[in-house]
C-alpha positions in Angstrom: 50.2 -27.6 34.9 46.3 -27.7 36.4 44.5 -25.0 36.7 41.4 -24.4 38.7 38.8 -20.9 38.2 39.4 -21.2 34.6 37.2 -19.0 32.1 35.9 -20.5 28.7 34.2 -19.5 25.8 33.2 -21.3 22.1 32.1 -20.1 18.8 30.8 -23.0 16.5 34.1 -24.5 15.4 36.7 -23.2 18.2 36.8 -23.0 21.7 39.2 -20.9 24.4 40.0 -20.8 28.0 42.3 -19.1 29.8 43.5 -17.7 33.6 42.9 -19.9 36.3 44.9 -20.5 39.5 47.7 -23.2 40.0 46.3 -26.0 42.4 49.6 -26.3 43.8 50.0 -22.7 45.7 48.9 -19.5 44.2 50.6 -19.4 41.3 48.5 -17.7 38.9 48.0 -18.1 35.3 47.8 -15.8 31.9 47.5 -18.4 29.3 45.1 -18.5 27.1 44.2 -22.0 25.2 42.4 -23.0 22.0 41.0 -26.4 20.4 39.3 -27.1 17.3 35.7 -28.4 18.4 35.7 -30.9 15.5 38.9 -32.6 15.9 40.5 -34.2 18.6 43.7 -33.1 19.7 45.8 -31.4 22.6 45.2 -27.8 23.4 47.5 -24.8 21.7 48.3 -22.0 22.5 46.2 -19.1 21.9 47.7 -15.6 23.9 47.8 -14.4 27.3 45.2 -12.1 29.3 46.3 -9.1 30.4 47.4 -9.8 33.7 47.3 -13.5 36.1 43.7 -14.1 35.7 42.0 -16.3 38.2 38.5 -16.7 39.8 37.1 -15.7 36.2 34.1 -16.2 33.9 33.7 -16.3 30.3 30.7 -15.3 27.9 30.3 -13.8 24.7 29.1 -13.9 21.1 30.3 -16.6 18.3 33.1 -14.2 16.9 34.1 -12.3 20.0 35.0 -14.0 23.8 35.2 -12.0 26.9 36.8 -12.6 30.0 35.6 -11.1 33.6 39.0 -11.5 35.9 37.4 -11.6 39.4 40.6 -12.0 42.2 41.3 -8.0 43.0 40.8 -6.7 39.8 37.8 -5.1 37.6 38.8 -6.0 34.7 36.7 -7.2 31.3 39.2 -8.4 28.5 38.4 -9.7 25.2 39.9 -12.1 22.3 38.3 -12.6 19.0 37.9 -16.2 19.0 38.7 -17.3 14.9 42.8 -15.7 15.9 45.2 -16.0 18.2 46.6 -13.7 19.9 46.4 -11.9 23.8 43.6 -10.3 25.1 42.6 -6.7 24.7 41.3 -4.3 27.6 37.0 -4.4 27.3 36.5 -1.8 30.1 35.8 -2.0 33.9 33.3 -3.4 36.4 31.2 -1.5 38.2 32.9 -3.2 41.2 35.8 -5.2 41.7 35.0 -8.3 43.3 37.0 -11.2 44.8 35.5 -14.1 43.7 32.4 -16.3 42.4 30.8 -14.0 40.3 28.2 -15.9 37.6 27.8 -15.0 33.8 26.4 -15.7 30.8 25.1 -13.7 27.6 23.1 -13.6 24.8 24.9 -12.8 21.3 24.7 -9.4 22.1 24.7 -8.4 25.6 26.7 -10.0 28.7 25.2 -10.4 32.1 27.5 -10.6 35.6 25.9 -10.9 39.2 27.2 -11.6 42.5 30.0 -12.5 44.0 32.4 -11.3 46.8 33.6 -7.7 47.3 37.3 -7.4 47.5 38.7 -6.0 51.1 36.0 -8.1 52.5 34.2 -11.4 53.0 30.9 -9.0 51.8 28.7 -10.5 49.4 27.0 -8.8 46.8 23.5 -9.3 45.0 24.7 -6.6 42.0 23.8 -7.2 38.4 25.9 -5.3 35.7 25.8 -5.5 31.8 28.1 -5.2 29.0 27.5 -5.2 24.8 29.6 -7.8 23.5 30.2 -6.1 20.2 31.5 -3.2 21.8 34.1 -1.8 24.3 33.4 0.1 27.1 33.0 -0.1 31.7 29.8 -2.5 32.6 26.3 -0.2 33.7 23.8 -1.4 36.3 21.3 -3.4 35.8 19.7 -4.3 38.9 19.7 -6.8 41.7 19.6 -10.5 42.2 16.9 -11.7 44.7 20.2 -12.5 47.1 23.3 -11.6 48.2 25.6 -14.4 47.0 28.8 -16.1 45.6 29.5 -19.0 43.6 26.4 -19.2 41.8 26.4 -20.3 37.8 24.3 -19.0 35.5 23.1 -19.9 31.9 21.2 -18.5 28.9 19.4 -18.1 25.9 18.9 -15.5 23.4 16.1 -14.2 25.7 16.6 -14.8 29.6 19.5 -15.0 31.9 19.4 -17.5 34.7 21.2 -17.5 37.9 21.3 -21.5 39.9 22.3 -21.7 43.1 25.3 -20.3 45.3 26.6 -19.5 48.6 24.8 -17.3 51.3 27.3 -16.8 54.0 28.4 -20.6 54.0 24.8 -21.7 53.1 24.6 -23.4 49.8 21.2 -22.3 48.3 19.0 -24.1 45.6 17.7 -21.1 44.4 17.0 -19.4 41.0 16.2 -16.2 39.8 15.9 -14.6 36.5 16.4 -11.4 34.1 15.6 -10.6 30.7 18.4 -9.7 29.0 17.3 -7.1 26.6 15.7 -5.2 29.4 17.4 -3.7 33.1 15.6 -4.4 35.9 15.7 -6.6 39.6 15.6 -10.6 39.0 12.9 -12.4 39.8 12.4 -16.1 41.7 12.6 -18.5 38.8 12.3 -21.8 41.0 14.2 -24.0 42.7 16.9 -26.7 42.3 15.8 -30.5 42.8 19.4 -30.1 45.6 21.2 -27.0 46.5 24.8 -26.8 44.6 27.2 -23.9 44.4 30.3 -23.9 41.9 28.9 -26.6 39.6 30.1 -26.8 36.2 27.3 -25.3 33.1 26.5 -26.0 29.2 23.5 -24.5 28.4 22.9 -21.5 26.0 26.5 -20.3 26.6 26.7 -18.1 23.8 23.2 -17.2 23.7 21.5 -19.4 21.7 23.4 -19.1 19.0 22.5 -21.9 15.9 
């Protein structure tokens, strides 16, 4: 089977995915999948997530992955990356959203914004945190210079950066930018050289993490 709105997350030597929604109808998926970075190979399997995960995103730390389910559902789940086995209940979001939410972390703190609001075609310019090595619901942490969906964002250690997105079917070539440590409204960080929304990322996904 293919899945689309897929969540992923690496340590050094492994890396996972899981949810997603079938192309073919919407038949969602719990699988979770692993490979070995090193090698070449097909995928194996890993676990399930809690529930038929679709619309997600993925972050985390080099021993610990976490999954943000986004279709009805507020949902953070986590695996620890070096075993197999299904995900575990992280907490809840501070609001449930429908889709196209962006994330990405540092080692120790993961960072979600936007996105659509379930019950409505109402976009959303939160920001909301999470600490990776813990368990626990998501806090505030400010707002994104928009209202918007689709958007992908990437990261270092440092500074969490949000690229482009859709305003009310408007792709944007916006940026904006937090840093992570702190709480606090994101500021204009540039511009793309063309506006994109839902492209892929593979920059600083686990926080800069050697």
């Amino acid at each position: 089977n293919v899945y689309a709105a897929m969540a992923g997350h690496s340590s050094t030597t492994r890396a996972v995915y899981g949810g997603g929604l079938k192309n073919a109808g919407n038949n969602y998926n719990n699988s979770i999948e692993f490979i070995t970075i090193a090698s070449v190979g097909n995928s194996t399997d890993f676990g399930d997530t809690l529930g038929n995960c679709s619309g997600s995103t993925g972050f985390g730390s080099s021993t610990r992955a976490i999954f943000r389910a986004q279709i009805n559902t507020n949902v953070f789940e986590f695996i620890t990356i070096a075993s197999a086995g299904n995900s575990t209940d992280f907490g809840d979001s501070t609001q449930t959203t429908q889709a196209g939410a962006a994330a990405a972390s540092s080692s120790t703190r993961g960072i979600v914004a936007g996105g659509y609001i379930t019950g409505g075609a109402d976009l959303t310019n939160y920001i909301e945190f999470i600490g990776i090595s813990s368990t626990g619901n998501a806090s505030d942490f400010g707002d994104l210079t928009q209202s918007l969906n689709f958007a992908v964002a990437v990261s270092d250690s440092t500074k969490w950066v949000r690229g482009g997105g859709q305003i009310s079917g408007t792709v944007t070539n916006t940026m904006d930018d937090v840093t992570i440590a702190s709480t606090g409204n994101a500021t204009d960080f540039g511009d793309l050289t063309v506006a994109r929304q839902r492209f892929g990322s593979g920059c600083g996904s686990h926080g800069g993490l050697q």
